[in-house]
N, CA, C and O atoms as a Maestro MAE file, in Angstrom:
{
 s_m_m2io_version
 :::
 2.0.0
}

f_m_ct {
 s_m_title
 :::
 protein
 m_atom[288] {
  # First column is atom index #
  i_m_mmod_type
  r_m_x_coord
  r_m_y_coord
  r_m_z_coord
  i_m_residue_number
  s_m_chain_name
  s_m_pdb_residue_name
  s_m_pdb_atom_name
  i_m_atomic_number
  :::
  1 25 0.845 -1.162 0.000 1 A "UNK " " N  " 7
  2 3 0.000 0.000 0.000 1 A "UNK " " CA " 6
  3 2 0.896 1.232 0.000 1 A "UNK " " C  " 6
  4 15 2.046 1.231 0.438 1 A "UNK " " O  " 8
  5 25 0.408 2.056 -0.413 2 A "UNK " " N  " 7
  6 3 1.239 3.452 -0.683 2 A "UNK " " CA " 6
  7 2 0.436 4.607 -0.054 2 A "UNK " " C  " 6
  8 15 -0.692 5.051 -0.274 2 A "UNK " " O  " 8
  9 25 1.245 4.877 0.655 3 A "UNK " " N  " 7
  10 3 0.620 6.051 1.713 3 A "UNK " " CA " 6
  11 2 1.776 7.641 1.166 3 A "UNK " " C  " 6
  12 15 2.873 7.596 0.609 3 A "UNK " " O  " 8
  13 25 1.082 8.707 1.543 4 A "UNK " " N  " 7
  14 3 1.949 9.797 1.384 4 A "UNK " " CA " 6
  15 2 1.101 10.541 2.778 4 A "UNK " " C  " 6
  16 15 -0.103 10.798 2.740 4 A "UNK " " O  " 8
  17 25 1.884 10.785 3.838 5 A "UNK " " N  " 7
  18 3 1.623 11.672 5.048 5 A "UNK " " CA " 6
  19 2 2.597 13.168 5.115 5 A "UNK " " C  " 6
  20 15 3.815 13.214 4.944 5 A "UNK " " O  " 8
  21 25 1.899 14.066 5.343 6 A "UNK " " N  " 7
  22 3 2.578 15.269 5.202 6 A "UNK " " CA " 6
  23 2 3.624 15.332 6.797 6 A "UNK " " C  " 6
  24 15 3.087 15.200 7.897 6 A "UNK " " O  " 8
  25 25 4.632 15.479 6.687 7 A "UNK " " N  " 7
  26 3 5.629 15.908 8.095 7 A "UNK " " CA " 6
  27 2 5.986 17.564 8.441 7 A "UNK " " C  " 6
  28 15 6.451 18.075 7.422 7 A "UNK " " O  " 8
  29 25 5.913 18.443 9.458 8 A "UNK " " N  " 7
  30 3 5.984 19.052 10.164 8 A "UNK " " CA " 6
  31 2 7.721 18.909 10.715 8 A "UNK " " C  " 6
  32 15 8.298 17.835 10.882 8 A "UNK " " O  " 8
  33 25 8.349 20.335 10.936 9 A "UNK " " N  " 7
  34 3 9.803 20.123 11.314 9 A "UNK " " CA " 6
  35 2 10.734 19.549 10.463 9 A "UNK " " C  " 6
  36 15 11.670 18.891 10.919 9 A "UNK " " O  " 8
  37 25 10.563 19.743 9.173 10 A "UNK " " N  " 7
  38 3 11.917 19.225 8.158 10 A "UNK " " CA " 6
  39 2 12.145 20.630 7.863 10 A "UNK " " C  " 6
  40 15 11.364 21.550 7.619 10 A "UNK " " O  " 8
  41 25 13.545 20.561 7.956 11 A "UNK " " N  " 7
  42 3 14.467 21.557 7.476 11 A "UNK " " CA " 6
  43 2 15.674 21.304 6.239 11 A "UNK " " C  " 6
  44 15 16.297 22.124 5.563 11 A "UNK " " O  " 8
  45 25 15.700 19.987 6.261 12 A "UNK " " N  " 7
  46 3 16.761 19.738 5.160 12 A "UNK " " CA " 6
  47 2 17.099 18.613 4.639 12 A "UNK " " C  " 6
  48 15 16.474 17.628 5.032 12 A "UNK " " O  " 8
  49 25 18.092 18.435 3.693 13 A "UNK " " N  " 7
  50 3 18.283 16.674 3.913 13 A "UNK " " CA " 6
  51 2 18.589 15.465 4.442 13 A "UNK " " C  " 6
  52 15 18.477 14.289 4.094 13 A "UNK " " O  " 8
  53 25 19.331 16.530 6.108 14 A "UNK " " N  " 7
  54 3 19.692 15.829 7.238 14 A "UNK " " CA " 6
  55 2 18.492 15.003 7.621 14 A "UNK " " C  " 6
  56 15 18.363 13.779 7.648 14 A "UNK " " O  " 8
  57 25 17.749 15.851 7.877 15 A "UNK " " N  " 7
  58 3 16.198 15.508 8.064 15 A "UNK " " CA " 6
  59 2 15.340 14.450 7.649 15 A "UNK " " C  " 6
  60 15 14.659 13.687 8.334 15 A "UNK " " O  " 8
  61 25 15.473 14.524 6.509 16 A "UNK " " N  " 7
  62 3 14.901 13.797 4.859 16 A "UNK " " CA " 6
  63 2 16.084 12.103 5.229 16 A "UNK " " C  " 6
  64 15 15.636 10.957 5.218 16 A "UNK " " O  " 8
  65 25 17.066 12.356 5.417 17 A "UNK " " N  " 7
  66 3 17.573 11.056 5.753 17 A "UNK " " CA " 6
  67 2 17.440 10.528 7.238 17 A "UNK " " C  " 6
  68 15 18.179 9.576 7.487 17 A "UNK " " O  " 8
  69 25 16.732 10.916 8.143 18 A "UNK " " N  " 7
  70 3 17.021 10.480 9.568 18 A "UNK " " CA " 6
  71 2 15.305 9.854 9.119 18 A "UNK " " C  " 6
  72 15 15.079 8.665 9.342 18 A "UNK " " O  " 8
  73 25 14.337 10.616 8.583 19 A "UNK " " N  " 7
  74 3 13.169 9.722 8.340 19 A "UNK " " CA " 6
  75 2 13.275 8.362 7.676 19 A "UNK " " C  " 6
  76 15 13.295 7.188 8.047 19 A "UNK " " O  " 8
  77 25 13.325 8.940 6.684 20 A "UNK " " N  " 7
  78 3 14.249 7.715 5.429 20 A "UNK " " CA " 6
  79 2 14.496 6.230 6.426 20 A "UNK " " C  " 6
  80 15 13.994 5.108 6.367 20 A "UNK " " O  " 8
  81 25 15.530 6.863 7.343 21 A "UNK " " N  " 7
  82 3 16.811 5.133 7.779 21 A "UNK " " CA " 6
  83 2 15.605 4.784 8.553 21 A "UNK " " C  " 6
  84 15 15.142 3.674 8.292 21 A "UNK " " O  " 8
  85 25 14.858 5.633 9.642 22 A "UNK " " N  " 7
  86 3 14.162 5.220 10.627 22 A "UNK " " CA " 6
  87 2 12.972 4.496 10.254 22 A "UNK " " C  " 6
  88 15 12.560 3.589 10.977 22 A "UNK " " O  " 8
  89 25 12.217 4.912 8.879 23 A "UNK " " N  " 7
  90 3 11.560 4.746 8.623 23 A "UNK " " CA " 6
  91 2 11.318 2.744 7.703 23 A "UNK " " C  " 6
  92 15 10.337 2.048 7.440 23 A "UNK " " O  " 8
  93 25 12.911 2.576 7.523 24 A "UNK " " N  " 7
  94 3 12.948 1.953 6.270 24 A "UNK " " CA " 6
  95 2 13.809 0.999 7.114 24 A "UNK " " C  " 6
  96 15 14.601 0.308 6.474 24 A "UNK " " O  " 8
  97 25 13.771 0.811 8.820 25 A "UNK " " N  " 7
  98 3 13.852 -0.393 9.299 25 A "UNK " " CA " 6
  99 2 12.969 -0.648 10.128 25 A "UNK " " C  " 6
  100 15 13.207 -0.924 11.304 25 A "UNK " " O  " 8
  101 25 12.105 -0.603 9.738 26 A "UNK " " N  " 7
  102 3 10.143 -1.234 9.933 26 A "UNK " " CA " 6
  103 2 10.153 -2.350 9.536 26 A "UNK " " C  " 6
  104 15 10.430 -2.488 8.345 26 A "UNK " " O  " 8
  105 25 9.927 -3.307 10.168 27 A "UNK " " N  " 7
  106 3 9.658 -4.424 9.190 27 A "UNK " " CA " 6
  107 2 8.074 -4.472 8.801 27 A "UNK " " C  " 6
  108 15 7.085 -4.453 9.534 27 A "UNK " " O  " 8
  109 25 8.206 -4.547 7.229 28 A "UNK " " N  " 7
  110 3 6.962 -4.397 6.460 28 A "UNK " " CA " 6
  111 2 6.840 -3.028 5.540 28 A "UNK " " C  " 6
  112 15 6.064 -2.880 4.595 28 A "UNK " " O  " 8
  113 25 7.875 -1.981 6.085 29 A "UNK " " N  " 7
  114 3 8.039 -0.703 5.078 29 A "UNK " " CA " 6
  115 2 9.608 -1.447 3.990 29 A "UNK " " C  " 6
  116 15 10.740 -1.851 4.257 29 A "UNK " " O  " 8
  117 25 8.738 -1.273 2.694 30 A "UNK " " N  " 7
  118 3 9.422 -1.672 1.552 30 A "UNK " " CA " 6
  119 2 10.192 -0.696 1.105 30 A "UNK " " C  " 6
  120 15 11.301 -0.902 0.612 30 A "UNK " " O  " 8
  121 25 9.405 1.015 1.307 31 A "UNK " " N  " 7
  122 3 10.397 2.188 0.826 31 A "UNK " " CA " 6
  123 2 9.706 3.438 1.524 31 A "UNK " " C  " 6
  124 15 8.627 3.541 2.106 31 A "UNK " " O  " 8
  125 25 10.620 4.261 1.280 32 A "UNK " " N  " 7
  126 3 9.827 5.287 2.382 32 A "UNK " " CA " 6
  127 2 11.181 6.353 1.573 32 A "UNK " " C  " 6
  128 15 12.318 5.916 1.400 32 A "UNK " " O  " 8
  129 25 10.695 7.924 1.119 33 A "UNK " " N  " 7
  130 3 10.834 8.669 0.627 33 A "UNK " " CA " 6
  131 2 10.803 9.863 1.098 33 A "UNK " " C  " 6
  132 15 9.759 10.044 1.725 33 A "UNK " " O  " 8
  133 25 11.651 10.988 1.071 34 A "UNK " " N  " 7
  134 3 11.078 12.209 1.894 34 A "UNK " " CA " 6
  135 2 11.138 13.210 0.721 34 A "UNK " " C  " 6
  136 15 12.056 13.301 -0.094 34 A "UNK " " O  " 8
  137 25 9.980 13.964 0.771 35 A "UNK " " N  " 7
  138 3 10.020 15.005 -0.089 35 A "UNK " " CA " 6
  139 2 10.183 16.168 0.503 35 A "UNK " " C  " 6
  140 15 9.193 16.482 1.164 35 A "UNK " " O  " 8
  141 25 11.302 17.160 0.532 36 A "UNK " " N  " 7
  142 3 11.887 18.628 1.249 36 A "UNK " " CA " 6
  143 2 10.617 19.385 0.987 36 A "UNK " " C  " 6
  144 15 9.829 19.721 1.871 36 A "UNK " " O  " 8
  145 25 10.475 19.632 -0.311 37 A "UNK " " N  " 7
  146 3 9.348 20.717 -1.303 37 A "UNK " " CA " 6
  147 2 8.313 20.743 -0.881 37 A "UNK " " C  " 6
  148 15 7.705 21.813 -0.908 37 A "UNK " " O  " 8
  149 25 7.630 19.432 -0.256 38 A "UNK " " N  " 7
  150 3 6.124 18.959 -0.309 38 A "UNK " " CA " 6
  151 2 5.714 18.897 1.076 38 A "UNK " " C  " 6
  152 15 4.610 19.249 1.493 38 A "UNK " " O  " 8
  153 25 7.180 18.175 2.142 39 A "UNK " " N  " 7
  154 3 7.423 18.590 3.577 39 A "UNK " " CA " 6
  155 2 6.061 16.940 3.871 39 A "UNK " " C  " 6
  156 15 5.098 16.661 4.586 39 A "UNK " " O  " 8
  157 25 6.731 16.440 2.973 40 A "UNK " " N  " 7
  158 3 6.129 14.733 3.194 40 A "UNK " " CA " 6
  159 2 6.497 13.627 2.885 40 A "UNK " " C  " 6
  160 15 7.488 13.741 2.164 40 A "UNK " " O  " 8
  161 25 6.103 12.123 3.117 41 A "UNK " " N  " 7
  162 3 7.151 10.962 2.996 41 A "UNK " " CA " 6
  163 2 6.224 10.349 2.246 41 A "UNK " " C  " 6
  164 15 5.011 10.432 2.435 41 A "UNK " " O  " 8
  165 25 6.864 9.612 1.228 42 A "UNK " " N  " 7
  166 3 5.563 8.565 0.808 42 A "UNK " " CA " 6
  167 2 6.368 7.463 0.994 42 A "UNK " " C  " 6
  168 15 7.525 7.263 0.626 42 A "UNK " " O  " 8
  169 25 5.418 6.614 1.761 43 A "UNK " " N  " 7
  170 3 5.883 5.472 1.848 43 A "UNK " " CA " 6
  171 2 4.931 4.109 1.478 43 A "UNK " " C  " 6
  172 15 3.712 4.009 1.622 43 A "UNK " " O  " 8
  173 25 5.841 3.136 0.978 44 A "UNK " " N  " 7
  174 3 5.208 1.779 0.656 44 A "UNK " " CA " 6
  175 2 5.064 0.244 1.639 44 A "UNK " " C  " 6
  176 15 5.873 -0.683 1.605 44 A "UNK " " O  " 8
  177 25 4.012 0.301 2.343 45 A "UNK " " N  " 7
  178 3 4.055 -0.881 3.133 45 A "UNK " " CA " 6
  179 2 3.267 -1.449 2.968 45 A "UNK " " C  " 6
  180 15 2.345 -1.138 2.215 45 A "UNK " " O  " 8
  181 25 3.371 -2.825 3.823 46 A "UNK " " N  " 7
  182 3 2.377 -4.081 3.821 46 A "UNK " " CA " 6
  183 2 1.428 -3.626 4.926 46 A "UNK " " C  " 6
  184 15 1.981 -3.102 5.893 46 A "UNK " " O  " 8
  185 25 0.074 -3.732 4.959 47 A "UNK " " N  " 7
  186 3 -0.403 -3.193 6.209 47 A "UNK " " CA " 6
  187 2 -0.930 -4.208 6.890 47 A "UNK " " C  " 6
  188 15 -1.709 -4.037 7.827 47 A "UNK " " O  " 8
  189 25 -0.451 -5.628 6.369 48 A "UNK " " N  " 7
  190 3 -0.593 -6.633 7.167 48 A "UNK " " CA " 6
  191 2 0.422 -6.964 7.874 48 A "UNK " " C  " 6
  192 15 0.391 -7.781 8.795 48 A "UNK " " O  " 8
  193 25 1.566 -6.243 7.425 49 A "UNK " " N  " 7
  194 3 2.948 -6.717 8.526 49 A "UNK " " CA " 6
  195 2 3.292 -5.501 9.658 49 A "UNK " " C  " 6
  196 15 4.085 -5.699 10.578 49 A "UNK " " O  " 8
  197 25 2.525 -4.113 9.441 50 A "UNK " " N  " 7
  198 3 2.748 -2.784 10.123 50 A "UNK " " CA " 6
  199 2 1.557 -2.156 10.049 50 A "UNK " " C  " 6
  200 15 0.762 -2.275 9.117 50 A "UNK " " O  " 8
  201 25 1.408 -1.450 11.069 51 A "UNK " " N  " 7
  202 3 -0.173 -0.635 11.747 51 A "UNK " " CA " 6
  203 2 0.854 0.763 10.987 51 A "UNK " " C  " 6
  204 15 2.060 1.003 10.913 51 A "UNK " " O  " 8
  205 25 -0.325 1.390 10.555 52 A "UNK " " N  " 7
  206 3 0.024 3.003 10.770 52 A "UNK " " CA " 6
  207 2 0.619 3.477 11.983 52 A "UNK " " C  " 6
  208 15 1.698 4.061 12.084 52 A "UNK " " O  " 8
  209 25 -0.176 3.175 12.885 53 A "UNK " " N  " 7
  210 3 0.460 4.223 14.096 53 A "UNK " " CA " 6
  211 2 2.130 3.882 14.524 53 A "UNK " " C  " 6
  212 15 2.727 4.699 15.224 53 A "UNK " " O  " 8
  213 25 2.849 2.569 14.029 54 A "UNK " " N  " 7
  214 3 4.077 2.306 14.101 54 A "UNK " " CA " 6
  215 2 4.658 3.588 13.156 54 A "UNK " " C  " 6
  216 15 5.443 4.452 13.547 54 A "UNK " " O  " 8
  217 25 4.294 3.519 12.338 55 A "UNK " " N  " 7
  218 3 5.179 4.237 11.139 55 A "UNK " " CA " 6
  219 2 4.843 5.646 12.305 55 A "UNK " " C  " 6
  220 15 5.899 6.062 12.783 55 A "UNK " " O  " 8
  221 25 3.672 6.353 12.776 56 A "UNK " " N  " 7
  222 3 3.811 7.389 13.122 56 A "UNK " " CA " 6
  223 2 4.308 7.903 13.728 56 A "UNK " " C  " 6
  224 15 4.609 9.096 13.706 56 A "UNK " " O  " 8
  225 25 4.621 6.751 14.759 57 A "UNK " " N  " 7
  226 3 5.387 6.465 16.198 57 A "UNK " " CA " 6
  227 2 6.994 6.634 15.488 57 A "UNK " " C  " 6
  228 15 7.852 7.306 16.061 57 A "UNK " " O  " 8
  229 25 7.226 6.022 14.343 58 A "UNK " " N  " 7
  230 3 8.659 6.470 14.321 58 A "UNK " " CA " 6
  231 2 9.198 7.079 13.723 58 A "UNK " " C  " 6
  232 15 10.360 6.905 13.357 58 A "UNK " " O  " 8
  233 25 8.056 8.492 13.313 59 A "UNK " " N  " 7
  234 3 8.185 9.375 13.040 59 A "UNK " " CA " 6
  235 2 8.529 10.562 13.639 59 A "UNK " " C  " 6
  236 15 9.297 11.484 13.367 59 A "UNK " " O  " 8
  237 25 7.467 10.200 14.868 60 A "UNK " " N  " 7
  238 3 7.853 10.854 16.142 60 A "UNK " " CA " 6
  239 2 8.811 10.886 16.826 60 A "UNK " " C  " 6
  240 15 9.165 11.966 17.300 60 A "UNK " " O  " 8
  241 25 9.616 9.554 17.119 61 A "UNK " " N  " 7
  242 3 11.169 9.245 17.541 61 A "UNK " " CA " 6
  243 2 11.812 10.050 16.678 61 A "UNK " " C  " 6
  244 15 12.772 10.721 17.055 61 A "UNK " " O  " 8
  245 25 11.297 10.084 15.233 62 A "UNK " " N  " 7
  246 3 13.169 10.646 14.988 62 A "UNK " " CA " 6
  247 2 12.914 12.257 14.705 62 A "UNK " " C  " 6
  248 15 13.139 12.823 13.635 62 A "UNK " " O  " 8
  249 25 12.301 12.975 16.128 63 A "UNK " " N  " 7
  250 3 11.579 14.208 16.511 63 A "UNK " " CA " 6
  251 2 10.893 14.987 15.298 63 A "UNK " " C  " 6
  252 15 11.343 16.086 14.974 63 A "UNK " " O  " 8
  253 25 9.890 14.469 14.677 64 A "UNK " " N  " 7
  254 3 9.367 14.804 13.685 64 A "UNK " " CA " 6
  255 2 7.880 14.769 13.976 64 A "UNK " " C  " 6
  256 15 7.391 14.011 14.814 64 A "UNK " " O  " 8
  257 25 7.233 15.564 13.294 65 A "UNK " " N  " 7
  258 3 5.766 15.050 13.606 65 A "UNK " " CA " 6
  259 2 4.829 15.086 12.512 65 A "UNK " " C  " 6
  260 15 4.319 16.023 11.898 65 A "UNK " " O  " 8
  261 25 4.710 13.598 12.404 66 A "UNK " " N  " 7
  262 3 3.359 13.293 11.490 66 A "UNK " " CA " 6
  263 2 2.008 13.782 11.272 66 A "UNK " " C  " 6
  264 15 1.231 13.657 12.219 66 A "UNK " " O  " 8
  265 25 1.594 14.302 10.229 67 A "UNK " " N  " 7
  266 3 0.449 15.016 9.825 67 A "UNK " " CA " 6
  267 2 -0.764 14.313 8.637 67 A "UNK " " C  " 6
  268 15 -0.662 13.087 8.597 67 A "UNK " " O  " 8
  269 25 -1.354 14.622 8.129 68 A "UNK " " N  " 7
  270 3 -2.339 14.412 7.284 68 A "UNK " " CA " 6
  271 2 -1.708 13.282 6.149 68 A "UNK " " C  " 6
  272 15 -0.625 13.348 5.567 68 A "UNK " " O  " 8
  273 25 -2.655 12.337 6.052 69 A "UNK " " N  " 7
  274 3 -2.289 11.010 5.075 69 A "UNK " " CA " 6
  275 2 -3.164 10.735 4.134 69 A "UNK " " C  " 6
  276 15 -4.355 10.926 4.383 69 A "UNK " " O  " 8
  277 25 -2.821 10.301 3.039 70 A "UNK " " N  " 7
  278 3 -3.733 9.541 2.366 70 A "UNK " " CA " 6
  279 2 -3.072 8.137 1.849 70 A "UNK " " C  " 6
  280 15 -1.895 7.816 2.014 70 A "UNK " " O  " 8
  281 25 -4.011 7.423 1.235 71 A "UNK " " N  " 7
  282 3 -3.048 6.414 0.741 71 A "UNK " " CA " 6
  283 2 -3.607 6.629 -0.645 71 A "UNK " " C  " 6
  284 15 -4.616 7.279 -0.917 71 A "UNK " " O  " 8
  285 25 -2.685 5.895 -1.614 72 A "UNK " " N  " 7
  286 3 -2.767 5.804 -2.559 72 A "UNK " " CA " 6
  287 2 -2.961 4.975 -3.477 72 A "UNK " " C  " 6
  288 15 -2.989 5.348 -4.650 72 A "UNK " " O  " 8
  :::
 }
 m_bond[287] {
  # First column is bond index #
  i_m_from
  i_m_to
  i_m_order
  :::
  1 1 2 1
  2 2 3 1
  3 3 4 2
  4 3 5 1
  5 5 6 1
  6 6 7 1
  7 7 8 2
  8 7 9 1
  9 9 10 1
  10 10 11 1
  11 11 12 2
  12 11 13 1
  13 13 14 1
  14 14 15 1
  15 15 16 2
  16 15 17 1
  17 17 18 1
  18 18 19 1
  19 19 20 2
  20 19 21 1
  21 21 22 1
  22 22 23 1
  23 23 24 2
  24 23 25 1
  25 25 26 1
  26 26 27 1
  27 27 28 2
  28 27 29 1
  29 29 30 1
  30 30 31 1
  31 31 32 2
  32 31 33 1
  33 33 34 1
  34 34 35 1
  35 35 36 2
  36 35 37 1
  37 37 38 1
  38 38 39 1
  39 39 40 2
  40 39 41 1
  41 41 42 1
  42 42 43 1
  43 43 44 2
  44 43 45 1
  45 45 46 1
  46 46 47 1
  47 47 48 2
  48 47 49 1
  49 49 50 1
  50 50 51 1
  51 51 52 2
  52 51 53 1
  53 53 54 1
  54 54 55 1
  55 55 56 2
  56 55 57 1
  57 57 58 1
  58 58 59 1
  59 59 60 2
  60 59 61 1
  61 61 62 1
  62 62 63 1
  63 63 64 2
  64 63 65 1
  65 65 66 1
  66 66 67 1
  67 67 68 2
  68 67 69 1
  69 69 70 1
  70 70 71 1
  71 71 72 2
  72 71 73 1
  73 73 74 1
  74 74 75 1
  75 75 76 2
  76 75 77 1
  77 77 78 1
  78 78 79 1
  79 79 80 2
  80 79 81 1
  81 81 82 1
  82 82 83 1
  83 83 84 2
  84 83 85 1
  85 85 86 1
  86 86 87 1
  87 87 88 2
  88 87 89 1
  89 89 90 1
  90 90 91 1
  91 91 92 2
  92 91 93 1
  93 93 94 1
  94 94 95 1
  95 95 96 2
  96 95 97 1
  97 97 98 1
  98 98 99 1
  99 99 100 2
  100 99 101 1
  101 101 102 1
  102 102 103 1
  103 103 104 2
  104 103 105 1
  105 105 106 1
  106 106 107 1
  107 107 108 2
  108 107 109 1
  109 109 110 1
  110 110 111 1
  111 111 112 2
  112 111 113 1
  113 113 114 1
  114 114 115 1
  115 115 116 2
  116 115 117 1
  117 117 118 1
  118 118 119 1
  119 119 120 2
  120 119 121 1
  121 121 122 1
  122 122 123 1
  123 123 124 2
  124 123 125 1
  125 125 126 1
  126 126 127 1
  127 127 128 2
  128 127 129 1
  129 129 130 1
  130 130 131 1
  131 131 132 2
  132 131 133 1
  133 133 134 1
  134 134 135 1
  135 135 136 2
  136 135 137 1
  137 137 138 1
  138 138 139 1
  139 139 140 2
  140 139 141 1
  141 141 142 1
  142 142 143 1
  143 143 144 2
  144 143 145 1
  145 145 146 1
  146 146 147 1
  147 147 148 2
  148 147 149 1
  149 149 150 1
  150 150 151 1
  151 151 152 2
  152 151 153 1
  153 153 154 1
  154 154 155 1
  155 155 156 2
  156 155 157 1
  157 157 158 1
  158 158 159 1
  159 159 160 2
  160 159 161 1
  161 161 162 1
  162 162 163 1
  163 163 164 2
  164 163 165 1
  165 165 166 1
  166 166 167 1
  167 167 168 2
  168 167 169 1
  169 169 170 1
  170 170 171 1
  171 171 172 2
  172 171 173 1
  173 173 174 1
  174 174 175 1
  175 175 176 2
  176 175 177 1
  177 177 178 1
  178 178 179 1
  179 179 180 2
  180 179 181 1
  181 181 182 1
  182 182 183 1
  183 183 184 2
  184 183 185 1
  185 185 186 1
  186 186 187 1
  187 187 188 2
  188 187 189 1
  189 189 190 1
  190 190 191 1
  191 191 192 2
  192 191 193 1
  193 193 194 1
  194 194 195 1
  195 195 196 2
  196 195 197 1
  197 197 198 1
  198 198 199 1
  199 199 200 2
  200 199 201 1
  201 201 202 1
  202 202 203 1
  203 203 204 2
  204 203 205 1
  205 205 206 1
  206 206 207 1
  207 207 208 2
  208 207 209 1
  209 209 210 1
  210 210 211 1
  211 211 212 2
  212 211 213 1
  213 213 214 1
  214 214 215 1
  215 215 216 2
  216 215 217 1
  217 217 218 1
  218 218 219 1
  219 219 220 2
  220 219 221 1
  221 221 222 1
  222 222 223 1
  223 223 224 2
  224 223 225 1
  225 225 226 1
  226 226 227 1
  227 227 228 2
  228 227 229 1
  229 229 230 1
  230 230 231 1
  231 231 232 2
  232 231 233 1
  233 233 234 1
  234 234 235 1
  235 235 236 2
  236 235 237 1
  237 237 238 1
  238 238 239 1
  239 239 240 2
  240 239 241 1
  241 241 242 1
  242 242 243 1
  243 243 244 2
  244 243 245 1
  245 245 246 1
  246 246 247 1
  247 247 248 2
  248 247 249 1
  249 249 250 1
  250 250 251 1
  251 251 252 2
  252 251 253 1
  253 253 254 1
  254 254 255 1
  255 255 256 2
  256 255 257 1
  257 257 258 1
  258 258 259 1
  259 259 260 2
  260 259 261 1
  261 261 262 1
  262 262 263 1
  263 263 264 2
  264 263 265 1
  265 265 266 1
  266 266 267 1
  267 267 268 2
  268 267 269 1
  269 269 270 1
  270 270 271 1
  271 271 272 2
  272 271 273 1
  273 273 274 1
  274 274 275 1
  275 275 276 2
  276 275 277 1
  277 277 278 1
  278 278 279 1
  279 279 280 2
  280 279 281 1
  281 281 282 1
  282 282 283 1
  283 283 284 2
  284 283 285 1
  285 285 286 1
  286 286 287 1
  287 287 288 2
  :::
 }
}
């Protein structure tokens, strides 16, 4: 499934990669993307192997905060 959630607190590509690594040792996230411009991640998971609120949760760890989603 392909989700794109908007993130809050990116400033750069430091940023864009601390989501990225955190994001993309989930087990069940296949890819996970940060867009600077758009100030959102799209990411591709199984949502039988990962709940949303994990992904949000470690979004939040890597001091970021998750906003508005859709999937795609």
């Amino acid at each position: 499934m392909n989700l794109k959630m908007k993130i809050s607190g990116l400033h750069c590509e430091n940023c864009c990669n601390t989501i990225e690594n955190k994001l993309s040792k989930i087990k069940g996230v296949s890819m996970a993307k940060v867009d600077l411009g758009e100030n959102e991640v799209l990411i591709n998971y199984d949502e039988n192997k990962v709940e949303l609120e994990k992904i949000r949760n470690a979004i939040r760890k890597a001091g970021f905060v998750p906003g508005a989603e859709r999937h795609e």
